[in-house]
Structures are given as structure tokens and as C-alpha cells.
Backbone as a chain_set.jsonl record, in Angstrom:
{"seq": "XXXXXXXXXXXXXXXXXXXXXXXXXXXXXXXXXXXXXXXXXXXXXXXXXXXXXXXXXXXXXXXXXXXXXXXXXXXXXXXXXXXXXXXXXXXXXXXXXXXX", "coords": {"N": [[-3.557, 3.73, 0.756], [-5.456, 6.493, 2.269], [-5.955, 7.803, 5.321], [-7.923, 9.431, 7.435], [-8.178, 10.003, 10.801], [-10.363, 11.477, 13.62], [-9.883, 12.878, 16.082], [-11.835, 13.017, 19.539], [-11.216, 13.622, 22.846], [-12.765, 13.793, 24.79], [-15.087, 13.71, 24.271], [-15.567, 10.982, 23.667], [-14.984, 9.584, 21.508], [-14.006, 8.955, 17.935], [-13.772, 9.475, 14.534], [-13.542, 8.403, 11.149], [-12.115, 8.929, 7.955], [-12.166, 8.231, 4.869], [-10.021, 8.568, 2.018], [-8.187, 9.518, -1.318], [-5.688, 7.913, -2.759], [-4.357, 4.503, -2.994], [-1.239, 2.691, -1.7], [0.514, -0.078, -2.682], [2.319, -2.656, -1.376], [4.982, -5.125, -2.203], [5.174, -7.534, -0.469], [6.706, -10.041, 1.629], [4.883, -11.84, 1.72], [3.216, -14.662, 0.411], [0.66, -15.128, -1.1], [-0.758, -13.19, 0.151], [-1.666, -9.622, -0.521], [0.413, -7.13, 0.509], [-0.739, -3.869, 1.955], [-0.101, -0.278, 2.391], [-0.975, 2.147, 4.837], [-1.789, 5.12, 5.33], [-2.7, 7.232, 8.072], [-3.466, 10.18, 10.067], [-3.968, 10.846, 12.765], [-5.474, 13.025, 15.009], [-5.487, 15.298, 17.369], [-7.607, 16.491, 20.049], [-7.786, 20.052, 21.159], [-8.516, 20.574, 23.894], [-7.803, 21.094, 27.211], [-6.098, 18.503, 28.474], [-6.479, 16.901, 26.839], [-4.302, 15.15, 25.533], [-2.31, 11.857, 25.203], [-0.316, 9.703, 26.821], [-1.029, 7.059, 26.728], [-1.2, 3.632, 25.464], [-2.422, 3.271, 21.789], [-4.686, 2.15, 19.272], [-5.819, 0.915, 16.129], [-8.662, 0.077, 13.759], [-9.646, -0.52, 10.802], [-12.056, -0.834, 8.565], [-13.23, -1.847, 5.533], [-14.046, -2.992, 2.372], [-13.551, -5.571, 2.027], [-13.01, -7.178, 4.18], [-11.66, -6.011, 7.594], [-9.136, -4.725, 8.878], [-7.551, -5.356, 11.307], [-6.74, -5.176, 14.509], [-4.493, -2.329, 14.976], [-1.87, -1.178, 16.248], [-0.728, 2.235, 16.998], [2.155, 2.856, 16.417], [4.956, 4.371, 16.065], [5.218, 7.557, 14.952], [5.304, 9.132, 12.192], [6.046, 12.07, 12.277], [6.991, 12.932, 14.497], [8.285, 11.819, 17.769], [6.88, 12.175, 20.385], [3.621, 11.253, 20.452], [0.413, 11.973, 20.551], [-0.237, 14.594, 21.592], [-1.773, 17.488, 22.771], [-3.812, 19.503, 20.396], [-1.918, 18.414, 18.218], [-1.507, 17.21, 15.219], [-0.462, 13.928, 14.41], [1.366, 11.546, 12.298], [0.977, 8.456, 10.593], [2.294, 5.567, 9.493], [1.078, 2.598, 7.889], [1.161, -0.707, 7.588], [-0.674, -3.617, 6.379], [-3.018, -6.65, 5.345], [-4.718, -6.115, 2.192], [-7.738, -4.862, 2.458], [-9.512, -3.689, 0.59], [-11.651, -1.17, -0.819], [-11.955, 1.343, 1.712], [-14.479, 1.826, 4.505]], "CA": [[-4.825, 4.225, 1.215], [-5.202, 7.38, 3.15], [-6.867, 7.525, 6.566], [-7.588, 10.465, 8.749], [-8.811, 9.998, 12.222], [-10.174, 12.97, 13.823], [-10.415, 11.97, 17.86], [-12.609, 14.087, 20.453], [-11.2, 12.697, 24.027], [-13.542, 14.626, 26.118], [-16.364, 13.023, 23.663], [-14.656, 9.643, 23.627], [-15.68, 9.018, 20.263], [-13.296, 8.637, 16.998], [-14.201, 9.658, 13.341], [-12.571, 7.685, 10.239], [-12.683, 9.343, 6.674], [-10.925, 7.958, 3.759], [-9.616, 9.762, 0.697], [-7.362, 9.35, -2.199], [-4.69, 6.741, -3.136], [-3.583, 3.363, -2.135], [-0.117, 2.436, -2.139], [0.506, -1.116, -2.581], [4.132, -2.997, -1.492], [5.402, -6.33, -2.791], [5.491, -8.099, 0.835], [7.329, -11.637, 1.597], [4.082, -12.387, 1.766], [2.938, -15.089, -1.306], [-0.367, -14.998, -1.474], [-1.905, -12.107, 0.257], [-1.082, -8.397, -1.01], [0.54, -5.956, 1.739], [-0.905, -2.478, 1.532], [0.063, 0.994, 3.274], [-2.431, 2.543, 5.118], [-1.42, 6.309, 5.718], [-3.467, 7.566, 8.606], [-3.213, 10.951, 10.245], [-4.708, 11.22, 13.983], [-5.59, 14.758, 15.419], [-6.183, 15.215, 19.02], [-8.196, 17.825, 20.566], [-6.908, 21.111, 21.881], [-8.917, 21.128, 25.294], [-6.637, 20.774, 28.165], [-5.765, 17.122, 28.89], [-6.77, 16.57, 25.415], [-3.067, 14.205, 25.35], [-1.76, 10.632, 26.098], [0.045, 8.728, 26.775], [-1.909, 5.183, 26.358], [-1.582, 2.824, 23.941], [-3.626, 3.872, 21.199], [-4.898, 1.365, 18.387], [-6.864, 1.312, 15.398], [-8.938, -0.976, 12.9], [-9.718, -0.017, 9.85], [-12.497, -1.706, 8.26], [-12.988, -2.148, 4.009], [-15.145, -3.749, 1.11], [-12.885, -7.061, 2.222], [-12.888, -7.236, 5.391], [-10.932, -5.164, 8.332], [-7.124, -4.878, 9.374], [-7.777, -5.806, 12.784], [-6.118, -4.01, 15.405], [-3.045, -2.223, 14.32], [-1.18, -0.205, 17.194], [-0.158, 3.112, 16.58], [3.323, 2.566, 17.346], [5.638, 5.377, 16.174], [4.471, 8.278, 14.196], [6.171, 9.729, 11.393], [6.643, 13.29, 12.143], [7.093, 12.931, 15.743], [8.632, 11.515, 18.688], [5.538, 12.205, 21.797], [2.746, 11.11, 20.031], [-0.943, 12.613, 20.583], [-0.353, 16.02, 22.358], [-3.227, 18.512, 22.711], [-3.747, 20.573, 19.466], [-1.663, 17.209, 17.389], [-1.786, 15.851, 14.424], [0.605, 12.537, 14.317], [0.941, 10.606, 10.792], [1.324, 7.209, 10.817], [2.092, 4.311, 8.388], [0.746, 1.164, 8.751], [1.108, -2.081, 6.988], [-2.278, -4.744, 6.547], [-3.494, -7.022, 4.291], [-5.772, -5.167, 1.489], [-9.508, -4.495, 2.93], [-10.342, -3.11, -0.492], [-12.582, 0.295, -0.137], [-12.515, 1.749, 3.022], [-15.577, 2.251, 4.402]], "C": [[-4.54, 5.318, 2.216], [-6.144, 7.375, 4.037], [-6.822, 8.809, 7.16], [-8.735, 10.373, 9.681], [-8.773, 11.062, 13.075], [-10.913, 12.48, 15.318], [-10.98, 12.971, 18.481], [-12.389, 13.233, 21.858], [-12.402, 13.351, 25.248], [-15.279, 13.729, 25.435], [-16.394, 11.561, 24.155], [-15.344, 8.89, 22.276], [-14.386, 9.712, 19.043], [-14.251, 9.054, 15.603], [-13.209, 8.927, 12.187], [-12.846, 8.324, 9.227], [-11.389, 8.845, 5.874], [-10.801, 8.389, 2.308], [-8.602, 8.809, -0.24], [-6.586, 8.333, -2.928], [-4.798, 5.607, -2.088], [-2.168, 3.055, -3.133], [0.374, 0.679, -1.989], [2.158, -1.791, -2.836], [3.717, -4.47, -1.862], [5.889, -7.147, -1.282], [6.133, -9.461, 0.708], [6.05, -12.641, 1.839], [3.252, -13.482, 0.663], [1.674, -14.817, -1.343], [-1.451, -14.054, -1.126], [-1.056, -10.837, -0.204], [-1.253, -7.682, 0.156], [-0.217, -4.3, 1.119], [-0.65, -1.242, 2.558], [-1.106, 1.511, 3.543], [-1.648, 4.261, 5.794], [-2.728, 6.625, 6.848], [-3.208, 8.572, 9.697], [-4.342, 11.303, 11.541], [-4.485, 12.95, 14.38], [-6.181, 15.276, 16.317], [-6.064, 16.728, 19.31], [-7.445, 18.706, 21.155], [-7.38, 21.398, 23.114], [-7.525, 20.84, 26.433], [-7.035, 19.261, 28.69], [-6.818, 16.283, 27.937], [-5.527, 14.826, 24.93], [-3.519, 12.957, 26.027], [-0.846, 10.103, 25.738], [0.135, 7.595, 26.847], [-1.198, 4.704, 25.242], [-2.446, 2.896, 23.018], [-3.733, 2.555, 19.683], [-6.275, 1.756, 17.523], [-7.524, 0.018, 14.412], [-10.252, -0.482, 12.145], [-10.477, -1.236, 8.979], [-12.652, -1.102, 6.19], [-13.747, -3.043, 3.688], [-14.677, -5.9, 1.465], [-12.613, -7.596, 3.307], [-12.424, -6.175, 6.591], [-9.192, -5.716, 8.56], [-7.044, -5.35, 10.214], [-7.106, -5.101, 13.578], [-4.9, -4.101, 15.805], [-2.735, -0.899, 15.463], [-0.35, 0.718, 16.917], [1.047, 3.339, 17.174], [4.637, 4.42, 17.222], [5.349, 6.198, 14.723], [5.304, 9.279, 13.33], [6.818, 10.96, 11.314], [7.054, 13.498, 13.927], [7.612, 12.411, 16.872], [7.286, 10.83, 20.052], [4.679, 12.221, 20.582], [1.083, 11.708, 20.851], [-0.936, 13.483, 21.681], [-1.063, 16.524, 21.908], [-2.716, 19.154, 21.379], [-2.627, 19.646, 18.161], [-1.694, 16.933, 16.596], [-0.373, 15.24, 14.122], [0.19, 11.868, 12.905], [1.522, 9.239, 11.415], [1.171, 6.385, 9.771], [2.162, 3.024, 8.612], [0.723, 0.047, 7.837], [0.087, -3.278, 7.166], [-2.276, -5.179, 5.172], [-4.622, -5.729, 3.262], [-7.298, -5.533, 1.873], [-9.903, -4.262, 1.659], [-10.834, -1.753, 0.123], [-12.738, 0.441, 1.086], [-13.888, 2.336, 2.969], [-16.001, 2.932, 5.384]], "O": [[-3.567, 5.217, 2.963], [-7.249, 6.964, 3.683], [-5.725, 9.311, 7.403], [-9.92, 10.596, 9.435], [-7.733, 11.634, 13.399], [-11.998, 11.955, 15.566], [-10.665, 14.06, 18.002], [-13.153, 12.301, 22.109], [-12.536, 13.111, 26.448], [-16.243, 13.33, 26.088], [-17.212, 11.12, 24.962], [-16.034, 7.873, 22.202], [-13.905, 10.825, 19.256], [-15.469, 8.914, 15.706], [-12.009, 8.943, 12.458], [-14.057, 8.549, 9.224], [-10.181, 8.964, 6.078], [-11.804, 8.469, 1.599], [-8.297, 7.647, 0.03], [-7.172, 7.938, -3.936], [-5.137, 5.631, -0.905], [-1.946, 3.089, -4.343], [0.571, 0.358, -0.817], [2.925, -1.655, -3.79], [2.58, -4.942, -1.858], [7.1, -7.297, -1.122], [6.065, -10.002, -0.396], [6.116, -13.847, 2.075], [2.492, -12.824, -0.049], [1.628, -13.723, -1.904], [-2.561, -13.944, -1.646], [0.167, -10.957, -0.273], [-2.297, -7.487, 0.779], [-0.111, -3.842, -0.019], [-1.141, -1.415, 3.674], [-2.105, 1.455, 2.825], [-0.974, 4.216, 6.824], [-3.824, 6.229, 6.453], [-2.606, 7.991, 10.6], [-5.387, 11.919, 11.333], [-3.601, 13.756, 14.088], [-7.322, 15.724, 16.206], [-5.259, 17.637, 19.106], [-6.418, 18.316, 21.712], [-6.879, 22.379, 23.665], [-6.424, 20.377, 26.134], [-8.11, 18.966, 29.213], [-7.628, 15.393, 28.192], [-5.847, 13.826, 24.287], [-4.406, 12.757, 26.857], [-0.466, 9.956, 24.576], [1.197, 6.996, 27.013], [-0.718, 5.33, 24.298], [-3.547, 2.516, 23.414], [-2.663, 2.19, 19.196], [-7.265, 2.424, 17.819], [-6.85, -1.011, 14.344], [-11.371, -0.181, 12.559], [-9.919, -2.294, 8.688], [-12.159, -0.053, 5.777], [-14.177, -3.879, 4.483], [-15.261, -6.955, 1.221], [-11.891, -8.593, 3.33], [-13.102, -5.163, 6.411], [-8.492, -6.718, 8.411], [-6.152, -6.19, 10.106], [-6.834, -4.029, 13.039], [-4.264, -4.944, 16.438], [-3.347, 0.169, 15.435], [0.783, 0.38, 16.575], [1.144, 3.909, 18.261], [4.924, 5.229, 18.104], [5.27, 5.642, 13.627], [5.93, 10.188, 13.875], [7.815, 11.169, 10.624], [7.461, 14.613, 14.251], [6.703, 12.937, 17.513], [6.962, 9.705, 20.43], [4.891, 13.064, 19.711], [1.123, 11.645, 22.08], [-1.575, 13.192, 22.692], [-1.324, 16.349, 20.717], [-1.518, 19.348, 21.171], [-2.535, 20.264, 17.1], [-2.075, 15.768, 16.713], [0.607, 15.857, 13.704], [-0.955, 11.696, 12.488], [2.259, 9.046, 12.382], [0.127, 6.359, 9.12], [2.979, 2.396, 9.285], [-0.281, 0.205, 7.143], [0.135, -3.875, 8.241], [-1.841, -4.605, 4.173], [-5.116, -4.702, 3.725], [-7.844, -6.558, 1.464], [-11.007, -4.786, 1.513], [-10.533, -1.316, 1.233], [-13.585, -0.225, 1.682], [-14.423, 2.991, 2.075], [-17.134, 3.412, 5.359]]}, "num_chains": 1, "name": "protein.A"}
């Protein structure tokens, strides 16, 4: 599943839109199915637009939600959510079904 989160810190308000594929792994899990959740944050360019917080997300679906999955280390990056930003991130959850 692809995710992109488009943040406004000066707003303090978050946007979710979801697109395209889901990629689905074979987890040690027996009875529930793991799924990837690609999701691509993109922090504002005002000045002191950045952080360094803890930043988390939860990602809700036709089946429930993920619950809250901490954006820990971000695939193209090192310093995560600097002004002008976008950080990818891949995340591992049970399947929600359709994001919504």
C-alpha cells in the first residue's frame, strides 16, 4: 500500500492520501497477513518547518487501523523531517484492507 502524508507544522494538521499497490509479505505470523505500508512524509519549507520529535502515524482501512506505528528510520535519509523534506518510510501492519 502506498501512503503519502503531506504535514503543514505551522497549521498543525496532517493530510493522508492513498494510491496504488499493496505489497504483501509472508510474516512468522500464522494467522494474520503482514502488509507494507510505503508512506512518504513532506514537511513544510517555512522556517522551523523541522524536528526533531518523535513522529507517529496510524493509518486507518476498510478493516480496521494499524494503530500507532513510529516513524522510526526513513529510507532515503539519515535526519528525518527537515524543512522543504520528503522522508520515505516502510512500515510493517497487519492488513486494514482499503485505505481510507
Amino acid at each position: 500500500m502506498y501512503v503519502s502524508v503531506l504535514t503543514y507544522p505551522s497549521k498543525n494538521r496532517t493530510h493522508v492520501c492513498s494510491s496504488v499497490g499493496r505489497e504483501t509479505s509472508n510474516a512468522l505470523l500464522a494467522l494474520l497477513t503482514a502488509t507494507s505500508y510505503h508512506v512518504s512524509v513532506k514537511t513544510g519549507k517555512e522556517r522551523g518547518a523541522g524536528t526533531d520529535a518523535n513522529v507517529f502515524i496510524k493509518i486507518f482501512g476498510s478493516k480496521g487501523d494499524t494503530g500507532k506505528l513510529k516513524l522510526m528510520s526513513a529510507e532515503n535519509t539519515k535526519n528525518k523531517f527537515e524543512a522543504g523534506r520528503i522522508d520515505l518510510f516502510k512500515l510493517e501492519s497487519t492488513d486494514i484492507g482499503k485505505v481510507t
